[in-house]
C-alpha positions in Angstrom: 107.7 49.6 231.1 109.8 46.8 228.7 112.8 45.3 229.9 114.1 47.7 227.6 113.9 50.8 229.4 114.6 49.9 232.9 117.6 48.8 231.4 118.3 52.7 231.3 116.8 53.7 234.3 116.4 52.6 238.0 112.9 53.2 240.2 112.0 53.8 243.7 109.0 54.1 245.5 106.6 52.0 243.6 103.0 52.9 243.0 100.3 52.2 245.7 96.4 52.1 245.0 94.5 54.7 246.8 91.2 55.5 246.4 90.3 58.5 244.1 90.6 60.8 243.3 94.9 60.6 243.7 97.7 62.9 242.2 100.7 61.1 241.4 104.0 62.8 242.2 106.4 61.8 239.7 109.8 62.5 240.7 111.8 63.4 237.2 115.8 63.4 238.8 117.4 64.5 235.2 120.3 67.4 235.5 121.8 66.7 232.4 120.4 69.4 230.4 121.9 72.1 232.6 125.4 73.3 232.6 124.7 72.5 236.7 124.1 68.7 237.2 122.5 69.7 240.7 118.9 69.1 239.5 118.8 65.8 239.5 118.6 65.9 243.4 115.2 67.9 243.4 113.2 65.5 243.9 114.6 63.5 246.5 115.2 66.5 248.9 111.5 67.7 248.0 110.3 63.9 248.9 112.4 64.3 252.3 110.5 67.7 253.2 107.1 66.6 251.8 105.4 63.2 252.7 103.0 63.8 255.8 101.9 67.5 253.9 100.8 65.9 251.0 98.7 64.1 252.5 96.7 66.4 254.7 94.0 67.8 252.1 91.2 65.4 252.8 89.8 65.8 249.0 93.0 64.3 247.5 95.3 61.7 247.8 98.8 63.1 247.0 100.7 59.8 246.8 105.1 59.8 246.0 104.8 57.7 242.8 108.1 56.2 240.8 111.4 58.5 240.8 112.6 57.9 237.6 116.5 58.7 237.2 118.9 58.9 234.0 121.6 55.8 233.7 124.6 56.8 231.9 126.2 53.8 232.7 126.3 53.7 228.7 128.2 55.1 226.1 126.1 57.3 224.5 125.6 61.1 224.1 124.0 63.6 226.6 121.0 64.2 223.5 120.8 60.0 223.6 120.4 59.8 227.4 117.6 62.7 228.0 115.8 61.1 225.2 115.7 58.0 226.6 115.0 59.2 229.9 112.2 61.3 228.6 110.9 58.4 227.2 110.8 56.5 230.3 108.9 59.6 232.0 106.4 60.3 229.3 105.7 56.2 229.5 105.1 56.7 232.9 102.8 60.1 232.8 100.3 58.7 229.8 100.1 55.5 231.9 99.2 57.6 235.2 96.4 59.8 232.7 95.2 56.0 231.2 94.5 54.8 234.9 92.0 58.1 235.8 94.9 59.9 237.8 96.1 63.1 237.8 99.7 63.9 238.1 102.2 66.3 239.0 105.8 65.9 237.8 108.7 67.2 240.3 111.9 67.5 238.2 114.9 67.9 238.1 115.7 70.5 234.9 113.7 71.5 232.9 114.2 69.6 230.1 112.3 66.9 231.5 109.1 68.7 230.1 109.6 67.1 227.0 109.4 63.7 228.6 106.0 65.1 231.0 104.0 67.1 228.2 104.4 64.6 225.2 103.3 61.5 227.5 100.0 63.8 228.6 99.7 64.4 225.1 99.8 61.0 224.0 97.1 60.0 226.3 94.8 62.3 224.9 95.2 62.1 221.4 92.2 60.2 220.8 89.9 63.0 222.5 91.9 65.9 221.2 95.0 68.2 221.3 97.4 69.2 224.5 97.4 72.6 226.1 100.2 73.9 228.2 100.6 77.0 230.6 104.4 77.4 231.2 105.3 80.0 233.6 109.2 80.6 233.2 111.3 83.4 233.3 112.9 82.2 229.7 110.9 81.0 226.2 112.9 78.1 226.7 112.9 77.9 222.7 115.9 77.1 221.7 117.2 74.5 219.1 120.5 72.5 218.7 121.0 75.3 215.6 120.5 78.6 217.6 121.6 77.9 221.1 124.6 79.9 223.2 124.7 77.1 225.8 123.7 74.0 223.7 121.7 72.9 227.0 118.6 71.2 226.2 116.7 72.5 229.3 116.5 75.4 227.0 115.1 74.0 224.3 111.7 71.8 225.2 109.1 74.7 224.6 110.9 74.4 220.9 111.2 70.5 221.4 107.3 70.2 222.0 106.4 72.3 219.0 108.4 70.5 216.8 111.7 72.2 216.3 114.8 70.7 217.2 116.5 67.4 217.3 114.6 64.1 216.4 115.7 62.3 219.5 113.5 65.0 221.5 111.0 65.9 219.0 109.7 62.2 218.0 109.4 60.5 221.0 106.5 57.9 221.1 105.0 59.6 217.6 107.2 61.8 215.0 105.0 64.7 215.6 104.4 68.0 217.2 103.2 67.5 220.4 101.8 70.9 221.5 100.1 73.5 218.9 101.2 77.0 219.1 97.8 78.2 219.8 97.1 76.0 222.9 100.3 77.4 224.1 100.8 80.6 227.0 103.7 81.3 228.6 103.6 83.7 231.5 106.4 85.9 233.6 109.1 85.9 230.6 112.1 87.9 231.7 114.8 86.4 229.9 115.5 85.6 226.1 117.7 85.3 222.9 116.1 87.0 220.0 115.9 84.1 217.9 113.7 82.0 220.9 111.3 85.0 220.6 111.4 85.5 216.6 110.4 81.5 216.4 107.4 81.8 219.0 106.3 85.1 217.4 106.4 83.6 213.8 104.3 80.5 215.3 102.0 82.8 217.1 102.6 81.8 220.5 101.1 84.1 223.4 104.1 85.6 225.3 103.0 87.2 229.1 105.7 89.0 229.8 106.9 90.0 233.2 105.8 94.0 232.2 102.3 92.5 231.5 101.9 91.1 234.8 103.3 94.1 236.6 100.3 96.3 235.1 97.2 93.9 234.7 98.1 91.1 238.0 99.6 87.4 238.2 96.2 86.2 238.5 94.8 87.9 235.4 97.8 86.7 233.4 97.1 83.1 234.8 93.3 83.6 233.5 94.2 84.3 230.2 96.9 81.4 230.0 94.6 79.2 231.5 91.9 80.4 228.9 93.8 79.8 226.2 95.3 76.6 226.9 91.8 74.8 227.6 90.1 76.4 225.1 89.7 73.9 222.1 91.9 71.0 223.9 91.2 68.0 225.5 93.2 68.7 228.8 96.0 70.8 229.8 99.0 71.2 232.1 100.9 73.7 233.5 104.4 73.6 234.0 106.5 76.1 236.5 109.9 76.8 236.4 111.2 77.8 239.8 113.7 81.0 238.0 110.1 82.2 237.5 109.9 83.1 241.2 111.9 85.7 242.6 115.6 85.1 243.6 114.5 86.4 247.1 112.2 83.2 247.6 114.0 81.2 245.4 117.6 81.4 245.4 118.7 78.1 244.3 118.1 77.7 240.5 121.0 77.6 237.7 119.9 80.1 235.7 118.3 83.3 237.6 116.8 86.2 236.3 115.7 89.6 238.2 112.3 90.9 238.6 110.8 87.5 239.1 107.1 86.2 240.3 106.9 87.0 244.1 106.7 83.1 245.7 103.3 84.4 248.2 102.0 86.1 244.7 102.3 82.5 242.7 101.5 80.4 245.4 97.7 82.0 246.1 97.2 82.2 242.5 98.0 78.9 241.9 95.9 77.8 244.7 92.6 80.4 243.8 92.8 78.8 239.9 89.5 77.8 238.5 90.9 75.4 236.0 87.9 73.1 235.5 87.7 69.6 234.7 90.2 69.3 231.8 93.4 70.1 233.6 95.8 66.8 233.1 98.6 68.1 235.8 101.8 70.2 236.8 105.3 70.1 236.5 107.4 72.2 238.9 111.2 71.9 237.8 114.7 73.4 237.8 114.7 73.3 241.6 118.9 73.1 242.3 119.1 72.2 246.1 123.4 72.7 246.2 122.3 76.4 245.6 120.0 76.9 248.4 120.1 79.2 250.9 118.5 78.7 254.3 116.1 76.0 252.8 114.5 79.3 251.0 114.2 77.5 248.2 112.8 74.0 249.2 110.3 75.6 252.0 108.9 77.9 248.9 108.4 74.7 246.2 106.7 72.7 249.6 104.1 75.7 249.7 104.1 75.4 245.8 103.1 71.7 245.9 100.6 72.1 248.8 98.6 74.5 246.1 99.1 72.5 243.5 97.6 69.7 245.0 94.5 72.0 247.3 93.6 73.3 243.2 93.0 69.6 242.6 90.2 69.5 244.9 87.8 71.3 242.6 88.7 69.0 240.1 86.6 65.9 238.9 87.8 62.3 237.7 88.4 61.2 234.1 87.3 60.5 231.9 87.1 63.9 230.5 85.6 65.4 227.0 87.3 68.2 224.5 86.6 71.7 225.3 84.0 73.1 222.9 
């Protein structure tokens, strides 16, 4: 990182070598793109509940990496500040992917996906395109032009494609970081019409909640997980905690009924077979001022535990395009 950026932003924690293979956990603290600043405290309450569980699977080495944090100590807007703080965090993930690591990303909202998924697809460029399971009870495809709320954790899915504000879409290359077809999201619920006319137009595969009722979670997750490895050169898969029941997961800013049952997700995560190519995860939106009984914060621990026991299975870098 330049003296530029840690201008903007402050780190804790600092990186230690282990021996592979290792999962990073990357603590995203960002709550500006909610209308509920309460975010940016996920990741230190998760790092209070987590450390000695993370490092009980004896096939990976779950180690608390940098917590990167937003700075507004500056005059600038709130579209200036995520920017450069999702900078800062996709800096950090492609330099995790250079050094053979694998990753996953606690945030924070959700907009720090822009920061997580463009860094991973930056790291792979030279071996091929990104691919990108999101399991969300929203499309999260907004832009500046047809958002209610004007929030950007609303808008990354959109962000990622290409649509939306230049600060967001161009970071470390003016491109597109994500294809439409590499693309699943899984457990929708929740969406503006003009979210789901863009992703529809694109050709974007849309699981929604209905879907999973008849067929399974874990058939859903096969298909997503089929699609985004098929053709790419690693993938991700990013969870937003609304996607989980209120029951299991109160504390989130923007809930939505009929959500993913937390047991459900959690042994689907864990029973993926997701190969060789998968780059890492993101779990965000986690809100800990709205918990209720630790409900919320016992649920994403369990989360992360699976998270990191699906790692197991999974073999070093360096890895080559799916054919």
């Amino acid at each position: 990182m330049d003296e530029r950026h840690e201008m903007y932003y402050t780190y804790d924690c600092p990186l230690t070598e282990q021996s592979p293979p290792v999962v990073s956990l990357i603590g995203a603290a960002l709550g500006l793109g909610s209308s509920l600043s309460g975010c940016a405290q996920g990741p230190d309450i998760l790092r209070q509940h987590q450390p000695e569980l993370l490092m009980s699977n004896a096939h990976v080495q779950a180690i608390w990496d940098e917590l990167i944090r937003a700075n507004r100590s500056r005059p600038e807007n709130v579209v200036s500040t995520i920017s450069r703080f999702c900078l800062a965090l996709a800096e950090r993930v492609k330099e995790t992917i250079d050094n053979g690591e694998r990753f996953t990303v606690i945030g924070g909202d959700h907009a720090c996906a822009i920061g997580t998924w463009t860094g991973a697809a930056m790291a792979i460029a030279d071996r091929g395109p990104l691919g990108l399971v999101w399991i969300d009870a929203h499309l999260d495809a907004h832009t500046p032009e047809t958002s209610p709320s004007h929030c950007i954790h609303g808008m990354p899915v959109a962000s990622l494609l290409g649509y939306g504000a230049p600060d967001l879409t161009d970071l470390l290359r003016p491109e597109a970081k994500l294809l439409p077809q590499h693309l699943c999201l899984v457990g929708v619920r929740s969406y503006e019409q003009d979210e789901i006319e863009l992703l529809k137009k694109l050709g974007v595969r849309i699981i929604l909640m209905e879907e999973i009722h008849r067929y399974g979670l874990e058939a859903a997750l096969f298909e997503a997980v089929n699609i985004a490895s098929s053709g790419t050169a690693g993938f991700g898969i990013s969870i937003d905690v609304d996607a989980i029941h209120t029951d299991d997961a109160p504390a989130v800013g923007t809930p939505a009924a009929d959500g993913i049952r937390a047991t459900q997700l959690i042994s689907a995560i864990a029973k993926l077979n997701t190969g060789q190519n998968l780059l890492g995860y993101e779990i965000a939106e986690f809100n800990p001022s709205l918990d209720i009984e630790e409900q919320t914060v016992n649920t994403i621990c369990d989360l992360l535990v699976a998270t990191v026991a699906n790692y197991s299975s999974v073999n070093r870098y360096p890895m080559s395009p799916s054919p």
